[in-house]
MIBA-414766 format. One record per residue (C-alpha): residue in three letters; x, y, z. Coordinates in steps of 0.5 Angstrom, whole numbers, padded with zeros to 4 digits, always signed. Layout:
<sites>
AlaXYZ...
</sites>
This chain:
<sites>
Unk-0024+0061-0120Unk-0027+0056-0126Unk-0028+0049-0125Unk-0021+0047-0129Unk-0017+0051-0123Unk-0021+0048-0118Unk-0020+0041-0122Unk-0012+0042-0122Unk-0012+0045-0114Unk-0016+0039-0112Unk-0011+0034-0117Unk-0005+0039-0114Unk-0007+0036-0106Unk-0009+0029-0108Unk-0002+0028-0110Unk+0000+0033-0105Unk-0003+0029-0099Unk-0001+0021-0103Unk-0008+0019-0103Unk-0006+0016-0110Unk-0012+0011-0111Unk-0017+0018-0110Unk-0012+0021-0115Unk-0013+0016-0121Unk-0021+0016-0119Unk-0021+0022-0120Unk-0016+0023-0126Unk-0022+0018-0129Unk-0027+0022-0127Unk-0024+0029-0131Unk-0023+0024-0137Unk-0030+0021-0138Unk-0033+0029-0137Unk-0029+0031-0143Unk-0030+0026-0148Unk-0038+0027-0147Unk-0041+0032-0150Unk-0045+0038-0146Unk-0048+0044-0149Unk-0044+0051-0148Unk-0049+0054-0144Unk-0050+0047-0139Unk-0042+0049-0138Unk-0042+0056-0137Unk-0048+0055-0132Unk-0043+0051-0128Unk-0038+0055-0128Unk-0042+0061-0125Unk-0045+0057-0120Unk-0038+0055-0118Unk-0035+0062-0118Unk-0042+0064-0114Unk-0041+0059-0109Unk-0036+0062-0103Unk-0036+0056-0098Unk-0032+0052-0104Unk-0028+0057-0106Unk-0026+0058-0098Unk-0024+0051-0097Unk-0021+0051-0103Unk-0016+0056-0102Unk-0016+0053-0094Unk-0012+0047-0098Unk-0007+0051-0103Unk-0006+0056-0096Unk-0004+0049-0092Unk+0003+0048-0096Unk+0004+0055-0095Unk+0004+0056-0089Unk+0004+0049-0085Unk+0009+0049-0079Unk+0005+0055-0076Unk-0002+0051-0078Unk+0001+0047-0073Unk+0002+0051-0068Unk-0003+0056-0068Unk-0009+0050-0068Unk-0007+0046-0062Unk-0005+0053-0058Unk-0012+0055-0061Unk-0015+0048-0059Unk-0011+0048-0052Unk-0014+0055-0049Unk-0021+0053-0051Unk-0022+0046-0048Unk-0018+0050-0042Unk-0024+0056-0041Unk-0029+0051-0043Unk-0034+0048-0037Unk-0031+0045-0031Unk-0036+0039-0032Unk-0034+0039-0039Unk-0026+0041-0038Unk-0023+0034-0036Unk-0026+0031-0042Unk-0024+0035-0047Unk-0017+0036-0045Unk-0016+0028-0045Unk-0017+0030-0053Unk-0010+0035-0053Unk-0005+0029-0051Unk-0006+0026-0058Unk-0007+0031-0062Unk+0000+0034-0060Unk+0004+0028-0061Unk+0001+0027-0067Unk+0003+0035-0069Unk+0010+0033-0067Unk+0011+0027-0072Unk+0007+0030-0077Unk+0011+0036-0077Unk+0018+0032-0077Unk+0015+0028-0083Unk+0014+0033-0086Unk+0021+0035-0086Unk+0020+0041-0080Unk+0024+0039-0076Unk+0026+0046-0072Unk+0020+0047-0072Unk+0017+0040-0069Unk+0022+0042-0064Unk+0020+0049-0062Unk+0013+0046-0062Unk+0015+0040-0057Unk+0019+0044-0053Unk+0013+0050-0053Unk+0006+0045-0051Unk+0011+0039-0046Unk+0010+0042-0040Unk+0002+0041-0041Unk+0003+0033-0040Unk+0009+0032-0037Unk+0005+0030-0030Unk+0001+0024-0034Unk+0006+0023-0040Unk+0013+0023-0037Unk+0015+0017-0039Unk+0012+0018-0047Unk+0015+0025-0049Unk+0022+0022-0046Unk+0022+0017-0052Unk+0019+0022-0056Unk+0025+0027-0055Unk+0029+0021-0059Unk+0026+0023-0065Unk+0030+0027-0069Unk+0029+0026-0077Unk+0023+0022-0081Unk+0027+0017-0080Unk+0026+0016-0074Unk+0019+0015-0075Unk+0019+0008-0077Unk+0026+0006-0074Unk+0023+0007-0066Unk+0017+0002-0066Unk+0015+0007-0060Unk+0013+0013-0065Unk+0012+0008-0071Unk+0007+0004-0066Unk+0004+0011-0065Unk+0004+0013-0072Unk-0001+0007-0074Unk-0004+0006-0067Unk-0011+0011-0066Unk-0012+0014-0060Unk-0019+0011-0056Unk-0022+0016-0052Unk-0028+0015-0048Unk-0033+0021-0048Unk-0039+0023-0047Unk-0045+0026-0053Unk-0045+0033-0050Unk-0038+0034-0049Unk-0037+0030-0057Unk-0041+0036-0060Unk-0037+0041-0057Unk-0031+0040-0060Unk-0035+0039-0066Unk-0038+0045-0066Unk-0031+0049-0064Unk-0028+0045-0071Unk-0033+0048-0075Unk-0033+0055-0072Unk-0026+0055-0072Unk-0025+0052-0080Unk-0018+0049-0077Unk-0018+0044-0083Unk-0011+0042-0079Unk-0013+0039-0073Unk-0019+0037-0076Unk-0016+0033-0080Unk-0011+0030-0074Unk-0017+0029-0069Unk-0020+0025-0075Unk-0015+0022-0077Unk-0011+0019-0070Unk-0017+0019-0065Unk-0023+0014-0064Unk-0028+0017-0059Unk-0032+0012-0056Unk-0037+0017-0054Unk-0044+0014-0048Unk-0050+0018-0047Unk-0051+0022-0041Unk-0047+0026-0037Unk-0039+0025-0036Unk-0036+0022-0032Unk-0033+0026-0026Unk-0027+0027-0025Unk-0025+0021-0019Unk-0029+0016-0024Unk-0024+0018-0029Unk-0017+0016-0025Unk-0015+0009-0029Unk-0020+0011-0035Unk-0016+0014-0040Unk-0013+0009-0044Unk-0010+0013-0050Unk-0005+0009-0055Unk-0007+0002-0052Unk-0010-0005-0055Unk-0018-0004-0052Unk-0020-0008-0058Unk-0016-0015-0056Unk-0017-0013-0048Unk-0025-0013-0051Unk-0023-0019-0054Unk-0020-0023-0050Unk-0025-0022-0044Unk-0030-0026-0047Unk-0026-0031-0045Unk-0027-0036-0039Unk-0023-0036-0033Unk-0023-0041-0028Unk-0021-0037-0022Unk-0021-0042-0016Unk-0017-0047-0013Unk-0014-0055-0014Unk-0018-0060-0013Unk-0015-0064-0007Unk-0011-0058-0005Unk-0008-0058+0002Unk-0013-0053+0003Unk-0019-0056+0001Unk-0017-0062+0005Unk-0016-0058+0011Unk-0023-0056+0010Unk-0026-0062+0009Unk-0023-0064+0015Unk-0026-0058+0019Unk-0025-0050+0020Unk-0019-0049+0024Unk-0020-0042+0025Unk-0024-0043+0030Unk-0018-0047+0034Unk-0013-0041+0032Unk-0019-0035+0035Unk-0019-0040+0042Unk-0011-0040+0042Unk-0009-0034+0039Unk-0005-0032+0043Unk-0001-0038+0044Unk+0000-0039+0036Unk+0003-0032+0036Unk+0007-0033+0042Unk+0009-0040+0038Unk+0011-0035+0031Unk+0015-0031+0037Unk+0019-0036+0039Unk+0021-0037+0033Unk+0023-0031+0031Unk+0027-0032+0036Unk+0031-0038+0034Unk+0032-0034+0027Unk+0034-0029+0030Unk+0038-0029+0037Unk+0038-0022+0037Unk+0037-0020+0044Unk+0033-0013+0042Unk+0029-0015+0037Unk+0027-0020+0042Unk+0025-0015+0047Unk+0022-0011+0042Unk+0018-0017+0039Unk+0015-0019+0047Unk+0012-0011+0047Unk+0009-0013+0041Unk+0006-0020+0042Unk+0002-0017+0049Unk-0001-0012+0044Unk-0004-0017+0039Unk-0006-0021+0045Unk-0011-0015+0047Unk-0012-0014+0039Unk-0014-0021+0040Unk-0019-0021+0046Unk-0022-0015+0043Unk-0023-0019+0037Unk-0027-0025+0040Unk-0032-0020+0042Unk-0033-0019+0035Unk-0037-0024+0029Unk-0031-0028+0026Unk-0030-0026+0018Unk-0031-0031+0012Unk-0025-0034+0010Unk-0026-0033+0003Unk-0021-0039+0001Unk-0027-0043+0004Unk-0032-0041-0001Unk-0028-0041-0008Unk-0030-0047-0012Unk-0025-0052-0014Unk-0022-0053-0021Unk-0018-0058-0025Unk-0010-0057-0027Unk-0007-0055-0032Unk-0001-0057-0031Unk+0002-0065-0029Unk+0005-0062-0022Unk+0009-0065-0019Unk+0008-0071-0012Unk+0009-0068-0005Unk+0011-0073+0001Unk+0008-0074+0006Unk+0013-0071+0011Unk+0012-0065+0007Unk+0005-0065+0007Unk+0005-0065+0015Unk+0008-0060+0016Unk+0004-0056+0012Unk-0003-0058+0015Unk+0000-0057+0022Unk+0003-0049+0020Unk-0005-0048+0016Unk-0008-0051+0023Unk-0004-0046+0027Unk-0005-0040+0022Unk-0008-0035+0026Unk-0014-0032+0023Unk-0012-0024+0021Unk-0018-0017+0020Unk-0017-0011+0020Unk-0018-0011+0028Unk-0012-0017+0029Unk-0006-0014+0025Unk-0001-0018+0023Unk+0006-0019+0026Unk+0012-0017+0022Unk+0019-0019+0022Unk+0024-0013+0018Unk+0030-0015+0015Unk+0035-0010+0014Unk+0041-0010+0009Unk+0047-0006+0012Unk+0054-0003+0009Unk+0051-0007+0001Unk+0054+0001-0001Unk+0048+0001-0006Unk+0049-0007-0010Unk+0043-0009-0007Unk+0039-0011-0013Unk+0033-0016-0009Unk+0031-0020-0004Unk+0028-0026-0002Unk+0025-0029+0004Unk+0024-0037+0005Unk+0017-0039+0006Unk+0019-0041+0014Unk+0022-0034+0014Unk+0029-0038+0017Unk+0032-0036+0010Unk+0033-0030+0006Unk+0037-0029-0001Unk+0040-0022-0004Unk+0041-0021-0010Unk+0048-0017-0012Unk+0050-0012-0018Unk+0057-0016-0017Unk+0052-0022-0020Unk+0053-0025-0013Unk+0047-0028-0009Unk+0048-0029-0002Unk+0044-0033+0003Unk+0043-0032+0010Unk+0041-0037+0015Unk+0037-0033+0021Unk+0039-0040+0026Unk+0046-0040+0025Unk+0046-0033+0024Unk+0045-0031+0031Unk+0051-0036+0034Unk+0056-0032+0030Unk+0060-0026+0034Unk+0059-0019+0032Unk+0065-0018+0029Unk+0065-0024+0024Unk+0059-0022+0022Unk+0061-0015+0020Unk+0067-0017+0016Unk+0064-0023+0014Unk+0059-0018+0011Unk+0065-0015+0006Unk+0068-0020+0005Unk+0070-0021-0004Unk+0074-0028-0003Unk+0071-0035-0006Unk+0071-0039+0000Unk+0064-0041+0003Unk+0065-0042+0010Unk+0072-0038+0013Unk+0071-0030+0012Unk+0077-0026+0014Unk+0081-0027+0021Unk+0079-0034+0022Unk+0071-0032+0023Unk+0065-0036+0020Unk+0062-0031+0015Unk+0055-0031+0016Unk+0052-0032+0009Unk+0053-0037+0003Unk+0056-0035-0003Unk+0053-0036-0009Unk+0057-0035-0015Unk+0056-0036-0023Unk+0052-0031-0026Unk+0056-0025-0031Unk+0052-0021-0030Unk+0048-0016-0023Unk+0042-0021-0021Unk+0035-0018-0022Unk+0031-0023-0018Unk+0031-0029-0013Unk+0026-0033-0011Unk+0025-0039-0006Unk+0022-0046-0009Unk+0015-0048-0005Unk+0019-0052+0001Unk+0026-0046+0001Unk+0031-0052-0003Unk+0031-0049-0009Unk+0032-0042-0011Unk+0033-0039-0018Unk+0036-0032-0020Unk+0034-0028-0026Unk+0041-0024-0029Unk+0043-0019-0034Unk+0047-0024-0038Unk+0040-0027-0041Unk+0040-0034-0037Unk+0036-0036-0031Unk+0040-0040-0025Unk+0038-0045-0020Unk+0042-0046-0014Unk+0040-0052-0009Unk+0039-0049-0001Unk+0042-0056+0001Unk+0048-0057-0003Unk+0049-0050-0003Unk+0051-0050-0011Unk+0049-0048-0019Unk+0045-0055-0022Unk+0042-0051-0028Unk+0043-0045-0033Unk+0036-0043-0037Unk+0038-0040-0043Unk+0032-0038-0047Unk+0032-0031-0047Unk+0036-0025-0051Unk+0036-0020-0046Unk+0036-0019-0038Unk+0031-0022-0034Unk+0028-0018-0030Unk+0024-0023-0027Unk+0023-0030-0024Unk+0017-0033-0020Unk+0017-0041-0017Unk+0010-0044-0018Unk+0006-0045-0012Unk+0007-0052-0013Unk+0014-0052-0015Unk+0018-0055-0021Unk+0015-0050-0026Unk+0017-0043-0026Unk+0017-0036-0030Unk+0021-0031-0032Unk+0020-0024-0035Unk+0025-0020-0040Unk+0026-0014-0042Unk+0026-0018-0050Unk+0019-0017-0048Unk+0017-0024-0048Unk+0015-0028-0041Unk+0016-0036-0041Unk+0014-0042-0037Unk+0020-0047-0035Unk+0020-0054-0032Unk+0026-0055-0028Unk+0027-0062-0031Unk+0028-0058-0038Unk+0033-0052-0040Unk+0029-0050-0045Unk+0022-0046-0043Unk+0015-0050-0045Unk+0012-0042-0047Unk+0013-0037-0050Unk+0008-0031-0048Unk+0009-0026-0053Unk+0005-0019-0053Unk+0007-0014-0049Unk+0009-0007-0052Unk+0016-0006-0048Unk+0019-0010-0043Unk+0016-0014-0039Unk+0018-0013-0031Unk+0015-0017-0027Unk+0011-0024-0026Unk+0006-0027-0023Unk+0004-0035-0022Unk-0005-0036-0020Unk-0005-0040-0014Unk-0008-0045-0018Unk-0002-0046-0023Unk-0006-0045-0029Unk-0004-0038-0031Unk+0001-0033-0030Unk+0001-0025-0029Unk+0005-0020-0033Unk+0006-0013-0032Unk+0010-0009-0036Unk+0012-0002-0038Unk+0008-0001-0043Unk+0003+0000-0037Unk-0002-0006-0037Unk-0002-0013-0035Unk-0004-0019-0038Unk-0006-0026-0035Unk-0004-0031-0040Unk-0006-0039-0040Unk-0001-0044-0039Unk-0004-0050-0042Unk-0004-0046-0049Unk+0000-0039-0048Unk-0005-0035-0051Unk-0007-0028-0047Unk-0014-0029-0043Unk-0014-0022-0041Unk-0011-0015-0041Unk-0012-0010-0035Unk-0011-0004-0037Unk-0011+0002-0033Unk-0004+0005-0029Unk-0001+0010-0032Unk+0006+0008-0031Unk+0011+0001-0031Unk+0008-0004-0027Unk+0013-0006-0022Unk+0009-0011-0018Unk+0003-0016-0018Unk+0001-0021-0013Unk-0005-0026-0013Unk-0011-0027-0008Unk-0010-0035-0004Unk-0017-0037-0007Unk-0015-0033-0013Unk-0021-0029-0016Unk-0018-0021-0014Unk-0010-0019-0017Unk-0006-0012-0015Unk+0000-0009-0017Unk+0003-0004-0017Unk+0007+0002-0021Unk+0013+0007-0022Unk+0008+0012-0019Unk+0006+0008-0013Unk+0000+0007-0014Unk-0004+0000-0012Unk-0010-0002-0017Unk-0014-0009-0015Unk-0017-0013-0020Unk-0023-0018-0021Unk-0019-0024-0025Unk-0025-0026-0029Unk-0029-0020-0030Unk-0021-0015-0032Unk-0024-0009-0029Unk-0021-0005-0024Unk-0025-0005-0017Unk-0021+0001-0014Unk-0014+0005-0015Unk-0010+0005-0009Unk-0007+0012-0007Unk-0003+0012-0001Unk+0005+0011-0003Unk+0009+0017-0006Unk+0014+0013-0010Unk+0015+0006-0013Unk+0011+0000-0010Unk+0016-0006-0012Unk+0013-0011-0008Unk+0006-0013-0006Unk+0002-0020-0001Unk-0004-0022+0000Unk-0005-0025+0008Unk-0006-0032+0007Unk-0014-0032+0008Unk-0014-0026+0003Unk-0016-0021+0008Unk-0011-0017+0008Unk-0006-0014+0003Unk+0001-0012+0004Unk+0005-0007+0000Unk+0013-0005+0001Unk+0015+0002-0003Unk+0021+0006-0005Unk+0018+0011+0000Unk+0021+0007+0006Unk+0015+0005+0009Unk+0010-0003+0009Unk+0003+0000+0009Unk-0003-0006+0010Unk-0009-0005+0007Unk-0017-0008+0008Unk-0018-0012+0002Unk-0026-0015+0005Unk-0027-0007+0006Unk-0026-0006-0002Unk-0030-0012-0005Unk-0036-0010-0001Unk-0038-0003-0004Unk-0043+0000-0003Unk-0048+0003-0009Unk-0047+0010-0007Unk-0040+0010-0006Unk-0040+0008-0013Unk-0044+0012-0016Unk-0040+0018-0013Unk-0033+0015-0015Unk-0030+0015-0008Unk-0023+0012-0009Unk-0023+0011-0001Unk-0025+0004-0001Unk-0020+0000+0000Unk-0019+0002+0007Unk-0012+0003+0009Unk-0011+0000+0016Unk-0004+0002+0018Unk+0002+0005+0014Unk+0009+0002+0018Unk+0015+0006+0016Unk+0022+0004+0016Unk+0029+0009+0019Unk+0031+0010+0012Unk+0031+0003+0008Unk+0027+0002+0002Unk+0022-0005+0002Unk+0024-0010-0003Unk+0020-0016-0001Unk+0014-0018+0003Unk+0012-0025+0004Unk+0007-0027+0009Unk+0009-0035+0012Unk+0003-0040+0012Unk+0002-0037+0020Unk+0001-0031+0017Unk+0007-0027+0020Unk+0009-0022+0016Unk+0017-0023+0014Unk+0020-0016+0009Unk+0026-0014+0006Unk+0031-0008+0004Unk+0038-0005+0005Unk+0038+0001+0008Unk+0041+0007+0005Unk+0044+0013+0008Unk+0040+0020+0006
</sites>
């Protein structure tokens, strides 16, 4: 092979490849050697020395070869590629096999845009089983791809072709997979791995594999969760807040551990007065003794920090609006009667169960008080009961009340009083509703794109919010009241005022829908999760994102907030908690227990504890204290046991969609109960 040969096969591969600029580089370059004038021997010298050189005729060739052959190029690199990583060390295997899953879609796009599209479905359907338990999710969208077109038309797989995989592995671990490319000379996966991957590569040995869970953050935006970090967060609460006078005035706590049994007795009563059911009474008497034992017990043992007391203090960002005076009062009287809850002092919990709602259940909400409670239909109905009067009607009223599709308000069927109010307005299934701080407002969130707000008192719609273009997932009070977010499938989120119908922030960054939406206890930022597998925590004075938390490996369904602030936990599809530290965005433990969706989380209202409700039919309560206190040993072994779970309380068949603790700390949840 000469030297002109190999000039027309490297001008042949440039074009070939669409590296033009390289190729006008290099057409300049063969022009200014003919037109200089070289000896005859110089030039034959040349040749000999390329025709005496094996390595470049080799990689020559390896070029002309790849167009011959290229859709079993693919195929039999990453098959090549997936049984080494497979037979390498166990201490080095689960790294390298986190370089597989972008390796093989980036084969399966390449092979699609480069018109092999029989071929790009053989190979996808061959290797898919290999990243289905970590993937689900991405390879269903990926399996809509059927055309070159479709590369650029899904914003997914054109997010994928433009967006480089970030690996994080360790040095020895990086020269193993260097030293297999080189043995191997596979100029395809090469190429790819080159091309589509930024390895962050840290010194030592790698990390186990405990340590790996929540790492592997594959196609996401690193670098803006590195940049946004730098920012400073101010995680505590208001000044002048009703805590922060209560504490200023004294530490109540000390009152509630003296009569903690007559607070909880006060929260029986209560329960009573809501609910007038006879059975659950009874039930509520056994379980009031035991918490007196379980209180008993805990005065034997040192009292824990209330870690609201030790957060600092911080200005709003927000002109939040003016509580009176009354409502001031009964605040401070339900926070001085609050009783103080542990790991060894458990709250108690008063379930709500849905019946005969044939599956149109949407959602559910729970006043602060826990006297009222909201659902949301698929028949974009929202009904509310009153737990007072609910246990003055007959049984019978109630179940055909329950059935009931007229539009009167107050007679059901029969002559019964129907034992909720009807809401009526939206055109479309509600997918949220939420509670104003002191329970006279709710708003619901519809697939029609509007946001609507109802009055508990005149039992009637006041405003419709339009703004976004699609459903609306999600839609949370602030912890002051007249401010509120929503989150959409548009994949925006955005800040409303009840006085205004149209929103005062527009959230924009998230990937894919925005599913659900968080408020801070101070009013200054709000929480997103999103599908797209990350939350982010967005200012509210000026809309930017302060943080991105990344981590999960599926949609994040829920989010809720410490009272001081400082830690965030949310749930995903999988059923897996992560809890975060606000300021620092990294992820202090994962949290495994749930076998299905985790749709809503609360922390108790001194932040010691953490209360989640699953799919999987069950509230389990967790040690929050347990969690931010770990050991340097458990952290170097990678010990996701952590955060301590205390109890898990499962349900007959009802599925939890909402938890919400009162200012007393009683546990209040929410679900329909579905026939197996």
């Amino acid at each position: 092979m000469d030297e002109e040969d190999i000039d027309k096969l490297v001008t042949a591969y440039l074009k070939k490849r669409g590296f033009k600029q390289a190729e006008l580089v290099f057409q300049e370059e063969l022009q200014q050697q003919q037109q200089q004038q070289q000896p005859p021997s110089k030039a034959g010298d040349r040749n000999r020395n390329s025709l005496a050189d094996p390595e470049i005729a080799k990689l020559v060739h390896s070029f002309t070869d790849r167009s011959e052959s290229c859709p079993v190029r693919y195929h039999d690199g990453y098959g090549k590629l997936r049984t080494w990583a497979d037979s390498s060390l166990d201490l080095y295997k689960h790294e390298l096999l986190r370089v597989l899953y972008p390796v093989f879609i980036h084969c399966f796009m390449d092979l699609i845009a480069q018109g092999h599209l029989q071929e790009a479905r053989t190979f996808f359907n061959s290797f898919r089983e290999d990243h289905v338990m970590m993937h689900s999710a991405d390879l269903l969208k990926l399996e809509g791809v059927l055309s070159p077109s479709h590369l650029e038309e899904m914003e997914f797989a054109h997010y994928l072709r433009h967006t480089k995989a970030n690996i994080k592995i360790c040095k020895y671990s990086y020269e193993l997979l260097l030293q297999y490319l080189h043995k191997t000379q596979s100029m395809t996966m090469l190429g790819i791995i080159n091309e589509r991957i930024n390895f962050q590569v840290t010194p030592g040995q790698p990390m186990s594999i405990s340590e790996d869970v929540g790492v592997e953050t594959m196609f996401t935006i690193e670098d803006a969760a590195n940049q946004a970090s730098h920012k400073e967060i101010q995680w505590g609460l208001l000044e002048d807040s009703l805590e922060d006078r209560l504490e200023k005035a004294g530490n109540p706590h000390l009152e509630s551990e003296k009569a903690n049994g007559e607070t909880k007795e006060g929260d029986l009563d209560d329960i009573k007065k809501r609910s007038g059911e006879g059975g659950k009474q009874s039930t509520s008497v056994k379980k009031s003794k035991k918490d007196k034992g379980a209180g008993a017990a805990g005065k034997n043992m040192r009292p824990e920090p209330n870690v609201v007391s030790v957060a600092p203090r911080v200005k709003p960002e927000l002109a939040l609006p003016v509580m009176s005076t009354e409502v001031e009062q009964s605040i401070l009287e339900d926070l001085r009667n609050r009783v103080q809850l542990s790991s060894s002092a458990l709250p108690s919990v008063s379930f709500y169960t849905f019946i005969n709602t044939h599956n149109s259940l949407n959602c559910s909400s729970i006043s602060q008080d826990g006297s009222l409670v909201a659902g949301g239909f698929s028949d974009s109905s929202l009904k509310v009961w009153d737990m007072a009067k609910l246990g003055q009607q007959s049984g019978t009223s109630m179940l055909q009340g329950e059935n009931d599709t007229t539009n009167e308000q107050v007679v059901g069927p029969n002559g019964g009083r129907r034992s909720y109010t009807l809401f009526q307005g939206h055109s479309g299934p509600i997918h949220s509703a939420t509670f104003s701080p002191l329970d006279d407002f709710i708003l619901t969130s519809s697939a029609d794109s509007t946001i609507r707000l109802w009055s508990t008192k005149l039992n009637a719609n006041i405003v419709c919010y339009k703004g976004h273009n699609y459903p609306v997932w999600d839609v949370q009070f602030s912890p002051a009241g007249h401010y509120f977010a929503s989150s959409s499938h548009d994949r925006t989120a955005r800040l409303w005022s009840m006085d205004r119908i149209q929103p005062l922030r527009i959230m924009a960054g998230h990937l894919s829908d925005v599913d659900c939406v968080q408020w801070h206890p101070n009013c200054n930022y709000i929480a997103t999760g999103s599908s797209d597998k990350t939350v982010r925590l967005w200012d509210v004075a000026s809309g930017e994102c302060v943080r991105i938390f990344i981590g999960h490996r599926s949609m994040i369904l829920s989010l809720a907030m410490s009272p001081e602030g400082r830690y965030m936990a949310s749930g995903d599809e999988d059923g897996t908690i992560m809890m975060w530290d606000v300021s620092s965005g990294r992820c202090i433990t994962p949290l495994m227990g749930h076998t299905s969706c985790v749709w809503t989380l609360a922390y108790s209202c001194e932040g010691t504890l953490l209360a989640s409700g699953s799919a999987d039919c069950t509230v389990k309560l967790w040690d929050v204290t347990t969690s931010t206190k770990v050991p340097r040993t458990e952290e170097k072994s990678g010990n996701t046991s952590r955060l301590r779970s205390l109890k898990t309380l499962p349900t007959k068949s009802t599925p939890v969609y909402a938890l919400q603790f009162s200012r007393r700390n009683l546990l209040f949840a929410a679900g329909a109960l579905s026939k197996a």
